[in-house]
C-alpha positions as CSV (number, residue, x, y, z in Angstrom):
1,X,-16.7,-5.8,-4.5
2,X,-16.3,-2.1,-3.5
3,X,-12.6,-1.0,-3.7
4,X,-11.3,2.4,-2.0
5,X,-8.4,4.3,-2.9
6,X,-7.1,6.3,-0.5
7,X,-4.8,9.2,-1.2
8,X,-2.1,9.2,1.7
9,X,1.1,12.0,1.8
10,X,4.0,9.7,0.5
11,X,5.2,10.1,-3.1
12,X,3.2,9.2,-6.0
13,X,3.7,8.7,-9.5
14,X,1.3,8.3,-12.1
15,X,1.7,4.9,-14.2
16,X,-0.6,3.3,-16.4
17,X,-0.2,0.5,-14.3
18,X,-1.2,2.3,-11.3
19,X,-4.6,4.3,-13.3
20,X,-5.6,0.3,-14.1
21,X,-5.5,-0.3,-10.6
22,X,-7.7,2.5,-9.5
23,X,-10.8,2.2,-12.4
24,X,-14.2,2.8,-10.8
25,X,-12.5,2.9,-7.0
26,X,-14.0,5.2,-4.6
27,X,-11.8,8.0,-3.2
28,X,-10.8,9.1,0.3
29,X,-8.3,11.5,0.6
30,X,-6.0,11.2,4.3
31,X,-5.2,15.3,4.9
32,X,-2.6,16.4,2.7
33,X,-2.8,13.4,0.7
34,X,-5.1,15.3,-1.2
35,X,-2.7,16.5,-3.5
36,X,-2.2,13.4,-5.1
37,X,-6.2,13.8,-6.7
38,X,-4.9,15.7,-9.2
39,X,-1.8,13.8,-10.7
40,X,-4.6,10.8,-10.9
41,X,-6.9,12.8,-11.7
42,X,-9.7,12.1,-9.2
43,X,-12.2,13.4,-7.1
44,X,-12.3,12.4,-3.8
45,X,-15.9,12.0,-1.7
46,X,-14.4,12.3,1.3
47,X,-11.4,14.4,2.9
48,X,-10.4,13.3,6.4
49,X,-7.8,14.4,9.0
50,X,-6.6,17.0,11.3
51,X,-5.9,19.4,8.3
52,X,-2.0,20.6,9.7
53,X,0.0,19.4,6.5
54,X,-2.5,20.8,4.1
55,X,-1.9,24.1,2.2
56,X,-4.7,26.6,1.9
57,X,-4.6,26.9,-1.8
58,X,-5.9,23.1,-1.6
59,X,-8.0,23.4,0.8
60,X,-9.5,26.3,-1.4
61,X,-9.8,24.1,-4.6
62,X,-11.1,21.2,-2.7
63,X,-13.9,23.1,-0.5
64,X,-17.0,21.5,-1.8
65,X,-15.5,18.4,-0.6
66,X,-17.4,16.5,2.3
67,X,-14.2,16.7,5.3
68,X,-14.4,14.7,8.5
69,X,-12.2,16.8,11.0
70,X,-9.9,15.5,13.9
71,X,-8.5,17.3,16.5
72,X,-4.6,17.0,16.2
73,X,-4.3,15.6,19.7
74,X,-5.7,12.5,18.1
75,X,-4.6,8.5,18.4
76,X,-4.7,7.5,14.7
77,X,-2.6,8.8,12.2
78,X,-4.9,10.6,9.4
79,X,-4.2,7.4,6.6
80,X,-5.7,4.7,9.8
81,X,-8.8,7.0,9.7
82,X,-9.4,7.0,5.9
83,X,-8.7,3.5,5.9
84,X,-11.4,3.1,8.7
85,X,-13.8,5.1,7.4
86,X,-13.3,3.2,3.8
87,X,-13.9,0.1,6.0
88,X,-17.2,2.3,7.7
89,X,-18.4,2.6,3.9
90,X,-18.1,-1.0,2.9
91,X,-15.1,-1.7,1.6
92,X,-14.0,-4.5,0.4
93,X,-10.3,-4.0,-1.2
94,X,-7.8,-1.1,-0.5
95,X,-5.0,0.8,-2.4
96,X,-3.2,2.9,-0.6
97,X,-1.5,5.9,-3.1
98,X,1.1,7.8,-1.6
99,X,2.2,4.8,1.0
100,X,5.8,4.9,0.6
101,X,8.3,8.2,0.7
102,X,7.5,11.5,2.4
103,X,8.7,13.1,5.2
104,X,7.4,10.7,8.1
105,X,9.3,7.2,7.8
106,X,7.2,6.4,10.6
107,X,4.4,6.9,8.9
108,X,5.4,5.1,5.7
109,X,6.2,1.9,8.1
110,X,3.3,1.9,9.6
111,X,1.2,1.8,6.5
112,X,3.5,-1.7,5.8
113,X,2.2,-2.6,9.6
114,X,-1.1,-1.1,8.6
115,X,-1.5,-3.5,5.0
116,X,-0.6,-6.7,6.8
117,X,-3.3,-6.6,9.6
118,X,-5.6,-5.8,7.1
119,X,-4.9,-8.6,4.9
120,X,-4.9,-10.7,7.9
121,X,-8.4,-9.4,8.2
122,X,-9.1,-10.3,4.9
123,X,-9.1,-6.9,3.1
124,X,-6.8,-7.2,-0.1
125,X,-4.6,-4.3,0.3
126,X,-2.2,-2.9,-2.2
127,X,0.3,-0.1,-1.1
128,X,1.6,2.0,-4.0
129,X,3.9,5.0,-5.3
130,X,3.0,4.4,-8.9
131,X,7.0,3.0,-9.8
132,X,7.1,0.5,-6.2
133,X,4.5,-1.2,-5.1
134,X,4.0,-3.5,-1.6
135,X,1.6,-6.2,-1.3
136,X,1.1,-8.5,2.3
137,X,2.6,-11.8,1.7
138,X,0.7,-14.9,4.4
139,X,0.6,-18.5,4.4
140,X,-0.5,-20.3,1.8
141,X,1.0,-19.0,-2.4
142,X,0.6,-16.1,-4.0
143,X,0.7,-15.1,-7.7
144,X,1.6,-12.0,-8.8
145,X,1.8,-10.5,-12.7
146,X,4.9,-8.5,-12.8
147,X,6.9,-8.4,-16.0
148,X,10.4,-9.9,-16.3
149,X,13.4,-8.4,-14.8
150,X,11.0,-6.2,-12.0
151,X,13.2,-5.9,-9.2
152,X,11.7,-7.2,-6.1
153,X,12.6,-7.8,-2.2
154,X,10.2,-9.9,0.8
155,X,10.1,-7.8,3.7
156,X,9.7,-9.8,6.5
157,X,8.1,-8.7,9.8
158,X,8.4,-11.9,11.5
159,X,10.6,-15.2,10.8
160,X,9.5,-17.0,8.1
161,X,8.8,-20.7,7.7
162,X,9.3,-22.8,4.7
163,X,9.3,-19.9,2.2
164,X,9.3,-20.7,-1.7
165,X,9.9,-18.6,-4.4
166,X,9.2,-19.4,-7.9
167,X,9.7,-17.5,-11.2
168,X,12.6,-15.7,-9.4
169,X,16.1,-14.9,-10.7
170,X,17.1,-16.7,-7.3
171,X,14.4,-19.2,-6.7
172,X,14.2,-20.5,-2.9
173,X,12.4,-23.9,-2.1
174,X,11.1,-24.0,1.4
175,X,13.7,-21.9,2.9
176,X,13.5,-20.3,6.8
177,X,14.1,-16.6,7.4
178,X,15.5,-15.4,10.4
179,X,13.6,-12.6,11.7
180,X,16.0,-9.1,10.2
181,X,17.9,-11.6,7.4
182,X,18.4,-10.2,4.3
183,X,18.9,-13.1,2.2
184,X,15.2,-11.8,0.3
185,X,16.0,-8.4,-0.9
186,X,17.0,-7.8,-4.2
187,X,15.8,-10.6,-6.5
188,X,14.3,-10.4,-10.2
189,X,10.9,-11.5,-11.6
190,X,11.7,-14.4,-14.5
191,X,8.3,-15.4,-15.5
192,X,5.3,-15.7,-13.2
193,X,6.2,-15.1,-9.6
194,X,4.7,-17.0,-7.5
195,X,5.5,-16.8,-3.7
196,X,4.0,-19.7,-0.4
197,X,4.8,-19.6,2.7
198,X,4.3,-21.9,5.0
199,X,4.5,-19.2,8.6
200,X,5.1,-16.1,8.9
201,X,4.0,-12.6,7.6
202,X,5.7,-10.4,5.0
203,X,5.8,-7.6,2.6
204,X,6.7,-8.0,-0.9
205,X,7.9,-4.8,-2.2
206,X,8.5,-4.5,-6.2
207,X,9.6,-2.2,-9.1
208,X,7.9,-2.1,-11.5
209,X,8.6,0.9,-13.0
């Protein structure tokens, strides 16, 4: 197994949660996601992008690392390439630091796009700001280990078919979603959440603080 974190330009937040998710990963910053190496307190062994959101004073500390530069005119945001070149380099799960926030809400929803076609492809992908987190929900169940009273919603980016939820404030048994409902946002974590779906594709996003 070969995970990759890559550093993206959302906001981040260092958690211990977040540094136990990241132990022995390999590092790929996406342009001015580089930033994010030092609140983790990484290295990363590769820097890729078209360099236009990222400061001179870091490019100045972060010279001796390897870059792989893209013109600007380019049809892949710089976070698709690090993904793809983590892919190039073998791996095998992602985290994706820095997914959520910034100034590009277009970018920040097309790293939710972005995680579901990768799990689909069977690369377990994790998208995190350190306090919210968003991980690809697909048929079949799902366990996940947050602590009671985490504050979650399912995203869903198609309707969803016979949806349960378990360990939940609200519990659902075999429920369907309309496509835009928002009967799944804003639920609690009461023991172990566990999530199946029967159809459909989704994004759980939590809190964990």
């Amino acid at each position: 197994m070969s995970r990759f974190l890559i550093l993206l330009g959302g906001d981040l937040a260092r958690t211990a949660r977040l540094d136990a998710q990241i132990v022995d990963a390999r590092v790929i910053a996406a342009d001015s996601g580089i930033r994010h190496a030092a609140t983790l307190g990484v290295t990363p062994e590769l820097w890729v992008g078209d360099f236009d959101s990222t400061p001179q004073e870091l490019c100045e500390r972060y010279a001796d690392v390897e870059r792989r530069s893209f013109s600007s005119d380019k049809d892949m945001t710089d976070g698709e390439l690090a993904v793809a070149a983590a892919l190039e380099l073998g791996a095998t799960s992602l985290v994706l630091a820095g997914a959520f926030g910034g100034p590009r809400a277009d970018h920040a929803f097309l790293h939710l796009a972005l995680a579901l076609r990768l799990a689909e492809a069977r690369t377990p992908t994790l998208l995190t700001g350190g306090t919210q987190e968003g991980s690809p929900v697909l048929p079949g169940t799902t366990t996940f280990d947050y602590p009671d009273g985490t504050l979650f919603s399912i995203l869903a980016f198609s309707e969803l078919s016979g949806l349960t939820e378990e360990g939940a404030k609200w519990p659902l048994d075999r429920v369907e979603v309309p496509f835009g409902s928002s009967l799944t946002l804003s639920n609690e974590v009461r023991g172990t959440l566990r999530i199946s779906l029967k159809r459909g594709r989704a994004i759980l996003v939590a809190h964990p603080g």
